[in-house]
N, C-alpha and C positions, 0 to 999 in steps of 0.2 A: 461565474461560478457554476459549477457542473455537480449536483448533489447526485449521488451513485448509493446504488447497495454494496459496493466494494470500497475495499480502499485502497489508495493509491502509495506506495511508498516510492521515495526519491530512487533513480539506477532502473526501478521495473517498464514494462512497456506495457502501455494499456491500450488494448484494440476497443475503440468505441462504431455501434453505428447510429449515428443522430440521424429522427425522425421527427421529433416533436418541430412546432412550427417554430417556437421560442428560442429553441438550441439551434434551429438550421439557422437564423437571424442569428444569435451568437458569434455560431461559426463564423458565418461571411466576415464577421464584422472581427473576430480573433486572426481571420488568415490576415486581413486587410493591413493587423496591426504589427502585433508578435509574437504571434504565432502563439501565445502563454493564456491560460486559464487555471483555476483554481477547482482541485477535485474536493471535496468532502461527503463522508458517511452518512445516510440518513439514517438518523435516529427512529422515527418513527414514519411511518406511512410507504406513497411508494413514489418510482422514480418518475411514472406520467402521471400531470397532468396538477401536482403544486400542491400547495397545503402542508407540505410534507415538514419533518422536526430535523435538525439538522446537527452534527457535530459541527465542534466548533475548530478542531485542528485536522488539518486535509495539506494537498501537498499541488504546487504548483505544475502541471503537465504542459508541453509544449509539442504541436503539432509537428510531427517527420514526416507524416505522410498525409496527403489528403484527396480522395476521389469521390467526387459529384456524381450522384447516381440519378438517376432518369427520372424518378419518383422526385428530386429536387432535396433531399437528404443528403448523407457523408459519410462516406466508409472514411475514419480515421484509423490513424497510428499514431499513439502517442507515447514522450515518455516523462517519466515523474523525475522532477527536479530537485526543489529545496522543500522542506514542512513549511507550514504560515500557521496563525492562528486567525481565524475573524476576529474583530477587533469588534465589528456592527454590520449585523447587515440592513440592504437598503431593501427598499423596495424591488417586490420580484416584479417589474415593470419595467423595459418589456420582456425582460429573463433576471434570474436569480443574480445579486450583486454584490457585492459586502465590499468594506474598509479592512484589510487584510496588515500582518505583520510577519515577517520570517520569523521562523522559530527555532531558535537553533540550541546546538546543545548545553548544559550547563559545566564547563570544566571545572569552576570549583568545588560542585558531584560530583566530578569522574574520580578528581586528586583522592576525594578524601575513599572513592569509591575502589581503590586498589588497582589492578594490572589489567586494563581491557586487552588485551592479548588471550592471557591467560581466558577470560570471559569466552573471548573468540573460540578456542580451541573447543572449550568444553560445549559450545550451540554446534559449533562444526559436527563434533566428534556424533551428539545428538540426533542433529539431521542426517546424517550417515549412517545410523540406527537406525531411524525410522523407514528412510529410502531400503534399505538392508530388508527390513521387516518385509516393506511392502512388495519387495522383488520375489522372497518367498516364497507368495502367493500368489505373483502374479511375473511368470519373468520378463515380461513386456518392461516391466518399470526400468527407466535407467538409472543409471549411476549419478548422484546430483551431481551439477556441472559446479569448477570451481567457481570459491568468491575470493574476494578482494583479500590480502593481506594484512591493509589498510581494516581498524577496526571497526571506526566507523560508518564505513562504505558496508562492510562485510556484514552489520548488523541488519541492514536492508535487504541484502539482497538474501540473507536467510530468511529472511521474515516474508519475501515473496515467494518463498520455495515451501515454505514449512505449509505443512495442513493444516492451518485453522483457521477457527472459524471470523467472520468480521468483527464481530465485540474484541476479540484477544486481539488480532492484527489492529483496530482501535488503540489498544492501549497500549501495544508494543509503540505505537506510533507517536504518542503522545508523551510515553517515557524521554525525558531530556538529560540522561546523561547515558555513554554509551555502555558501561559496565552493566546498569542497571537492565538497559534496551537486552541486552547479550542473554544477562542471567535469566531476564520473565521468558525469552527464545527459550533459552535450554530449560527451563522449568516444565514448560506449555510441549516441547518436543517429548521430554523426557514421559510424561504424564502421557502424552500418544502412544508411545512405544508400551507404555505399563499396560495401558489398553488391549493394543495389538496383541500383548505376548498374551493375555488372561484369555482373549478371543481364538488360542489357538496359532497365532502368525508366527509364531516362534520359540525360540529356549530366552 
């Protein structure tokens, strides 16, 4: 387990560079295996050196890329797979460990939850807002790239694009059905753009 001040969503690519003595033993010992480790949020403290409070649902990342740098460290490339929940964790002995379970969505909240489609369009429409605002002001920004069709693929890969902060991305994360995941997107988007336009970014 890899506890981060980020978090990781399933489809995103997460560039890590392992230094600690703990994670570079990890590593060795993840390439050796399958290439898979588990990311989760800390709650409280920081990411060197342990002690730290942990979320409990984080998302499994798998190794694409990996280079051994001189210092004896890891420039990785990773990317985010399935959600998990810890179940328990172990001792951080000789690195962070836990009894993990996939988490997946709940479809009998989706059913009763309406038309994730429909959910799609309006986080889409959202984030195209936002990105819109922030070109504005800055015409460097680009156009967000597409997502997935599929809805819920497409709630992740908004939720890697949108601005916020790690608490929201927390909970978009831990939402388990996809309408629900969609609508706290378009809520949390929506509420940035209210921002933006009050600050001047726009009509």
């Amino acid at each position: 387990m890899f506890p981060l001040g980020t978090v990781l969503f399933p489809y995103a690519v997460l560039p890590l560079h392992v230094f600690e003595p703990r994670y570079r033993l990890m590593t060795g010992q993840v390439m050796r295996g399958d290439r898979e480790f588990g990311v989760v949020l800390i709650e409280r403290g920081s990411e060197v050196g342990g002690g730290d409070t942990r979320f409990h649902v984080g998302t499994i990342a798998r190794i694409v890329h990996a280079q051994q740098l001189p210092t004896g460290g890891y420039a990785l490339a990773t990317v985010g797979l399935r959600r998990i929940r810890v179940e328990r964790w172990l001792p951080d002995d000789p690195f962070p460990r836990a009894v993990v379970a996939y988490l997946e969505d709940d479809p009998g909240r989706e059913a009763a939850d309406g038309d994730a489609l429909a959910a799609r369009e309006r986080a889409v429409g959202a984030l195209e807002d936002v990105f819109a605002l922030h070109r504005r002001a800055d015409a460097r920004v680009p156009e967000p790239p597409p997502v997935a069709p599929e809805a819920a693929r497409a709630s992740f890969e908004i939720a890697a694009l949108a601005p916020i902060g790690p608490l929201d991305a927390q909970r978009v994360l831990e939402t388990v059905h996809v309408s629900g995941r969609l609508a706290l997107l378009a809520e949390l988007l929506e509420e940035h753009a209210r921002v933006l336009r009050a600050g001047g970014a726009g009509p």
